[in-house]
C-alpha positions in Angstrom: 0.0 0.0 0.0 1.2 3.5 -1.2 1.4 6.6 1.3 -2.3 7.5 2.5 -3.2 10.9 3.5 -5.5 13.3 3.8 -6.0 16.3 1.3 -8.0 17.7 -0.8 -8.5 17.4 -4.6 -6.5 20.4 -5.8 -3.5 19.8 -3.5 -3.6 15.8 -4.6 -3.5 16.5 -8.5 -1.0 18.7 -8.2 1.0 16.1 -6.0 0.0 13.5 -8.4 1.7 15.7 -11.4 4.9 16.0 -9.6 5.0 12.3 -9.1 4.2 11.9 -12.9 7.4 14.0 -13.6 6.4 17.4 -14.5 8.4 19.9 -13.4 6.9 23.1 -15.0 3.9 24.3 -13.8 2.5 28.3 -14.5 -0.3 29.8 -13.3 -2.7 32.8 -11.7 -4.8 32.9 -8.9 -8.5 32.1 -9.1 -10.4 30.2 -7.1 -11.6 27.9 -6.5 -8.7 26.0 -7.9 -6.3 28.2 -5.5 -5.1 25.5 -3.5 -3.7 23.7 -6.4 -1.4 26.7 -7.3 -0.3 27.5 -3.8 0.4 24.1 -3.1 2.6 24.1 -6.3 4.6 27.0 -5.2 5.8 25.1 -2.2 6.6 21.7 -3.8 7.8 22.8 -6.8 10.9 24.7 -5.1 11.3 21.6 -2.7 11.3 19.2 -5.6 13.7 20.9 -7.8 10.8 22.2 -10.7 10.0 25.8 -11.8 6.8 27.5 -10.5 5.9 30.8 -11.8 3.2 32.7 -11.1 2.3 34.8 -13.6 0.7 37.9 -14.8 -2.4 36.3 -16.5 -4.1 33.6 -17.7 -3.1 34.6 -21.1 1.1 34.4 -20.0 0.4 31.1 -18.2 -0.8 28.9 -20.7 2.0 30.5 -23.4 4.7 29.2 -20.6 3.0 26.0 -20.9 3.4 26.4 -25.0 7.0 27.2 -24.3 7.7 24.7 -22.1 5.9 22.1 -24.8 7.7 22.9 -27.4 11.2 22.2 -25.8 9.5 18.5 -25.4 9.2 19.1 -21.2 5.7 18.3 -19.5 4.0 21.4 -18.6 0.7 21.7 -16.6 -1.4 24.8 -15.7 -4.8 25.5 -14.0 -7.5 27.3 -13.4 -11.1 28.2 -13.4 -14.1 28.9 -15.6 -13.1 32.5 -16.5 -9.4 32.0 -16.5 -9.4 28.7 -18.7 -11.6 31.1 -21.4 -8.4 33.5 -21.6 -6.3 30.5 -22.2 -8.3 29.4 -25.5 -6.3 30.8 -27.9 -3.5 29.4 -26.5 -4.9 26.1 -26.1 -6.0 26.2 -30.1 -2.2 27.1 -30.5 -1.1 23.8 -28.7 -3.4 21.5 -30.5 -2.5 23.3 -33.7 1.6 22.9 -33.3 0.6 19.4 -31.8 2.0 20.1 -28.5 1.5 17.9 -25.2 0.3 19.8 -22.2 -2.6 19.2 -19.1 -4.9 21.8 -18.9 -6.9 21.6 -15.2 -9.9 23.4 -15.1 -12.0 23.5 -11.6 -15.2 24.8 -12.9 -17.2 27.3 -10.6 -21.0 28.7 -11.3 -21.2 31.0 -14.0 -21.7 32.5 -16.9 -19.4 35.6 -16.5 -17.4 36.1 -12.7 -20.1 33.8 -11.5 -19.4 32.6 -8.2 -16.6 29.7 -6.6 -19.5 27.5 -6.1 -19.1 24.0 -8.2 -20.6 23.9 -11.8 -20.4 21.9 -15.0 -21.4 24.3 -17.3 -17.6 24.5 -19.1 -19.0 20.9 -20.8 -19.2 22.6 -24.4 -16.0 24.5 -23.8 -13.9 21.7 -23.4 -15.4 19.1 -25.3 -15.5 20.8 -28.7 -12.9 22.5 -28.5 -13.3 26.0 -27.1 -11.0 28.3 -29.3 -10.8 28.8 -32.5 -10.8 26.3 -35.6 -11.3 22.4 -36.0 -9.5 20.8 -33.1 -10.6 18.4 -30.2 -8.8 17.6 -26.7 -9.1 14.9 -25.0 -11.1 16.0 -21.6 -10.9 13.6 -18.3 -13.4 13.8 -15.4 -12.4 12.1 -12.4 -15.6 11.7 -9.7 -13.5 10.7 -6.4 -10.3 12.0 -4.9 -8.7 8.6 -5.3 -10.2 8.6 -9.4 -8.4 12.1 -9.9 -4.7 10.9 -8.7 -4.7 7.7 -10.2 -5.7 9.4 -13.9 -2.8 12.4 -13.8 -0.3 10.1 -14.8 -2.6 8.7 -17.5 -3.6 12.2 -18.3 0.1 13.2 -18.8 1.1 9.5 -21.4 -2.0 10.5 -23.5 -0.8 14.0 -24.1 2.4 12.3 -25.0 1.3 10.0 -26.8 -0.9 12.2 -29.2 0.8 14.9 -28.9 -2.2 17.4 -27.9 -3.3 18.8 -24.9 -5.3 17.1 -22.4 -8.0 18.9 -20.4 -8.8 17.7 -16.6 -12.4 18.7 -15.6 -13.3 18.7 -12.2 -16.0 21.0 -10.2 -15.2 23.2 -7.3 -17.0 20.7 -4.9 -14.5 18.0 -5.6 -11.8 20.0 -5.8 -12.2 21.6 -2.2 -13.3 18.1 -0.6 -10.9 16.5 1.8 -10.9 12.8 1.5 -8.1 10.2 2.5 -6.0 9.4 -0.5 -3.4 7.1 -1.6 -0.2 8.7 -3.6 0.7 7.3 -6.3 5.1 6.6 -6.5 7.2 9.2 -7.2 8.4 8.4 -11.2 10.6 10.0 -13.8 9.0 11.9 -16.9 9.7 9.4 -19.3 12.6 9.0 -21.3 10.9 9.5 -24.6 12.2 10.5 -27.8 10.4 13.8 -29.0 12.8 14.7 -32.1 10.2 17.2 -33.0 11.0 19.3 -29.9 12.9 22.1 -30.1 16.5 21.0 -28.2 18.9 22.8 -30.2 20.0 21.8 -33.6 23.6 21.0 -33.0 24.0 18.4 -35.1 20.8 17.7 -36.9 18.3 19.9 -39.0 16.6 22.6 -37.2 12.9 22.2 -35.8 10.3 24.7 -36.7 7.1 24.6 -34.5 4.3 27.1 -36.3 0.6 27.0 -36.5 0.5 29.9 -39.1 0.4 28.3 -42.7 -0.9 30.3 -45.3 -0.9 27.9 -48.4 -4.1 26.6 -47.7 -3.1 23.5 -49.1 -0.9 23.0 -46.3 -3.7 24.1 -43.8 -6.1 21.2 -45.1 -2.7 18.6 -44.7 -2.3 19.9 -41.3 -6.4 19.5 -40.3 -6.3 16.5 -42.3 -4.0 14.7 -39.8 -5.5 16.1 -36.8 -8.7 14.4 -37.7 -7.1 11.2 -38.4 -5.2 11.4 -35.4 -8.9 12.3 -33.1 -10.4 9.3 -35.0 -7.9 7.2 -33.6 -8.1 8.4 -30.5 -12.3 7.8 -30.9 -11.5 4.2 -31.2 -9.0 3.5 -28.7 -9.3 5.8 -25.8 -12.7 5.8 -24.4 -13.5 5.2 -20.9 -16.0 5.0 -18.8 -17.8 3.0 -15.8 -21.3 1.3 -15.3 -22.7 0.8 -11.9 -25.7 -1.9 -12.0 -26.6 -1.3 -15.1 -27.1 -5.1 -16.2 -30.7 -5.1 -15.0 -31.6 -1.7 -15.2 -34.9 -0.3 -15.8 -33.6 3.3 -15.6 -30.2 5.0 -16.5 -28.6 8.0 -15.1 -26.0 9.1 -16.9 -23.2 12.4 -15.0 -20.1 12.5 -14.0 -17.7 14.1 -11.6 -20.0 15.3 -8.5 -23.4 14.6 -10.2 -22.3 11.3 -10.5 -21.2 10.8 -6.8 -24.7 11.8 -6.3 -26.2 9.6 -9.3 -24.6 6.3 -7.5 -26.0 7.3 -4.2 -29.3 7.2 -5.7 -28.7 3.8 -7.7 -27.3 2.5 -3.9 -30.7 3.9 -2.5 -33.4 2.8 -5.0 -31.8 -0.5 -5.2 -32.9 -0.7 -1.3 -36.6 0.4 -2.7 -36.6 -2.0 -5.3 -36.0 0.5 -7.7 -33.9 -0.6 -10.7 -31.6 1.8 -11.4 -28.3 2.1 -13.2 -25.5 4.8 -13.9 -23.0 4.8 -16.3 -20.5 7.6 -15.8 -18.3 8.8 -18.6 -14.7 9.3 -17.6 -13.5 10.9 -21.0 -15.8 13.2 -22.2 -14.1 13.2 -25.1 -14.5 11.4 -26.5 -18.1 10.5 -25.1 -18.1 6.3 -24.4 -21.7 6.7 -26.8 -21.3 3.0 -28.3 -21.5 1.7 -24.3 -24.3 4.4 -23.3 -26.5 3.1 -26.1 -25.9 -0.4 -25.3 -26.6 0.1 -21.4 -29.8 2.2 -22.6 -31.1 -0.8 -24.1 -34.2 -2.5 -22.7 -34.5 0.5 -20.0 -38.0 2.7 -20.0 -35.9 5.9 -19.5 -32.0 8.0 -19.5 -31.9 10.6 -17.3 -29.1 12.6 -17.7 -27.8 14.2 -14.3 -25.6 17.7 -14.5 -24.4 20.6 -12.4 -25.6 23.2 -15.5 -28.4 23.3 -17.4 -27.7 20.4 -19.4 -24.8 20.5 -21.5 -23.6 16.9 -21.7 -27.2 16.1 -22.0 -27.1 16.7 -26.1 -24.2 13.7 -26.2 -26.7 11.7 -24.2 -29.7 12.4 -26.6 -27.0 12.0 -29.6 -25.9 8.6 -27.7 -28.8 7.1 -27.6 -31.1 7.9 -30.7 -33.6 5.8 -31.3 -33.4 4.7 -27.8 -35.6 5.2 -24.8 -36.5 8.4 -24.1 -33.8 10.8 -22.6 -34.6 13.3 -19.8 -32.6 16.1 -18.3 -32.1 17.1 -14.2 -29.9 19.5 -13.1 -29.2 22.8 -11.1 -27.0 25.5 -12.5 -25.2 29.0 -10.2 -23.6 26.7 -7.4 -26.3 24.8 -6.8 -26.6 20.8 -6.3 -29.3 18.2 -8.0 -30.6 16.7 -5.0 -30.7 12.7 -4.6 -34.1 12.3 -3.4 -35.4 14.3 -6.8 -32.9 12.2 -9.1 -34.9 9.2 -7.7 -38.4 10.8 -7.7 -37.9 11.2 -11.7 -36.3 7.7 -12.2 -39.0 6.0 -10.5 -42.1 7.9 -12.2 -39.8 7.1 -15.4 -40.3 3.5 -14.7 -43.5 3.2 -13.7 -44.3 5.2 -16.9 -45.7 8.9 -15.8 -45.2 11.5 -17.8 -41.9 13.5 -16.9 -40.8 16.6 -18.2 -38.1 16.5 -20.7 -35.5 18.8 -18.4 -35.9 19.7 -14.7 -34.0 22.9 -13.6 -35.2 23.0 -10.2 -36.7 21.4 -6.9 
C-alpha cells in the first residue's frame, strides 16, 4: 500500500503531477482552484521544478506552450473565466501538436459567477473551445482517489498524441478533503520527442508554427488532426457502469453529479428500484457505443448535471432511437438533490409522464 493521506483534490492532483514527472507548472490565482497553485509554489521549489506565477491567464498557458515545445511536460490551471483566456493558446497547442494538461475546476457562471461547483464549461472543453477544428481529449475524475490515479494517464495520453489534455473537475471535488493514496514518485519518461525544439547542433533545425498560409498545407495539417482524433475515438474511451445489467432506468453524470447519481442507484436498489448509472470518464470522447448499449431494454435515461444540461445533447445524440432521454440538473452553485434524481427515475419507470428537463426542486 502506497502513502495515505489526507488532502484535498486540488493539493492531490498537483502532487499526483509532480509524481508523474512534471516539473513546469505556471499559473494565476483564481479560485476555487487556489489550492492547487499554492500548493505548487511550495513543492515545486522543494522538488527541484520551476513554478511561476504569472501575470495572466493569457502568459500562463503560453509558458505552458514554451515549455511544450522544448519536449518538457507542462501543466497549468485554473477556473471557468481563466481557462476562457487561455483558449487561444490552447487552439495554438493543438495546432503545433503540442502535449500539455490543462486543469480546469469549474465554478458557477456564466461571467465572474461565483466559486460554487458547476459543469457548465462541458461545451468549452469538449469541442474545443477556441478557434478552428481541433478536439482535446477531456478527463473527469468523480472521487479524490479517481483524480490521482488518472494524472499520470492524463500526462502518457498527451504524450502519446501529442495534444493537450483537459482535466475537468468541479469546485466541490476540488475543495473536498478525502483520504488518499499517492501514487510513486516516477521519472518523466525518457521519450524520444525529435520534434522538440532541443537545439540543432547536429541535426536539421525544428520549426514549430501553427501559421500556414498555403491553404493547401492548412487542409494537410487538419487533415492529420482528424485522423489522429479518430484514432483516438477508437482506442481511448472510458467509462464505468454501476448496476446497469438489469436496469430499468439509467442515469448518466459525471464528476459530483455522478457521486450523487450512485448514491441514488445505492438507495433505490434498497426500494426495489432498478436503477443504473454509467458515468463517462473521457468526455471526449463520449463512451456513446457503451451508453447506447446500457440504454437498451431500459423505460428511460436521465441525464444528471451541475448546469443546465450541456452533456445532455451527447446523451440524446448517444442514444437515438433509444428510450427516451430526460434532463435534471441545477445550474449558479447549486446541487441536484438525490431524493429528486430518484423521484424522476422511478415515475420514469412506472411510466408517468416527466418533463423532458428539470431545472429545479
Amino acid at each position: 500500500m502506497g502513502e495515505r493521506t489526507l488532502m484535498n483534490a486540488n493539493e492531490a492532483l498537483a502532487e499526483a503531477a509532480i509524481r508523474a514527472g512534471c516539473r513546469h507548472y505556471y499559473g494565476y490565482p483564481i479560485t476555487p482552484q487556489n489550492d492547487m497553485i499554492g500548493y505548487m509554489a511550495k513543492r515545486m521549489r522543494e522538488v527541484g521544478g520551476v513554478f511561476i506565477q504569472s501575470e495572466s491567464e493569457l502568459a500562463a498557458i503560453n509558458m505552458v506552450f514554451g515549455t511544450a515545445a522544448a519536449g518538457k511536460r507542462a501543466m497549468t490551471s485554473s477556473s471557468s473565466p481563466g481557462i476562457s483566456l487561455m483558449q487561444e493558446g490552447i487552439s495554438y497547442l493543438a495546432a503545433c501538436e503540442l502535449p500539455a494538461l490543462i486543469v480546469n475546476v469549474q465554478r458557477g457562471g456564466p461571467g465572474l459567477g461565483n466559486v460554487a461547483p458547476g459543469q457548465a464549461d462541458y461545451f468549452q472543453a469538449t469541442r474545443g473551445g477556441g478557434h478552428g477544428d481541433y478536439r482535446t481529449i477531456v478527463i473527469a475524475p468523480h472521487t479524490l482517489q479517481e483524480g490521482l490515479d488518472l494524472v499520470a494517464p492524463a500526462f502518457d495520453l498527451a504524450d502519446k498524441y501529442r495534444m493537450p489534455v483537459i482535466y475537468l473537475l468541479d469546485g466541490q471535488l476540488a475543495q473536498m478533503l478525502e483520504l488518499a493514496e499517492l501514487p510513486p514518485f516516477s521519472q518523466e519518461p525518457d521519450q524520444e520527442k525529435p520534434w522538440a525544439l532541443t537545439g540543432c547542433c547536429g541535426r536539421d533545425p525544428n520549426m514549430i508554427r501553427s501559421l500556414l498560409l498555403d491553404p493547401d498545407v492548412m487542409e494537410d495539417l487538419n487533415l492529420r488532426l482528424n485522423a489522429k482524433y479518430q484514432a483516438i475515438c477508437s482506442t481511448e474511451k472510458r467509462w464505468e457502469e454501476t448496476e446497469t445489467a438489469d436496469a430499468e432506468v439509467l442515469t448518466v453524470a459525471y464528476g459530483t453529479a455522478a457521486r450523487l447519481c450512485k448514491e441514488a442507484v445505492k438507495l433505490g436498489r434498497r426500494q426495489g428500484l432498478k436503477l443504473g448509472l454509467l458515468r463517462p470518464i473521457t468526455l471526449w470522447p463520449f463512451p456513446e457505443e457503451a451508453l447506447k448499449k446500457a440504454a437498451q431494454g431500459c423505460k428511460g435515461v436521465l441525464a444528471v448535471e451541475l448546469s443546465h444540461g450541456q452533456m445532455f445533447e451527447d446523451v440524446k445524440l448517444s442514444v437515438n432511437g433509444g428510450p427516451p432521454v430526460y434532463f435534471y440538473g441545477r445550474a449558479g452553485g447549486n446541487l441536484p438533490l438525490v431524493s429528486r434524481i430518484l423521484g424522476l427515475s422511478r415515475a420514469m419507470a412506472e411510466g408517468k409522464p416527466v418533463p423532458e428537463r428539470t431545472i429545479s426542486d
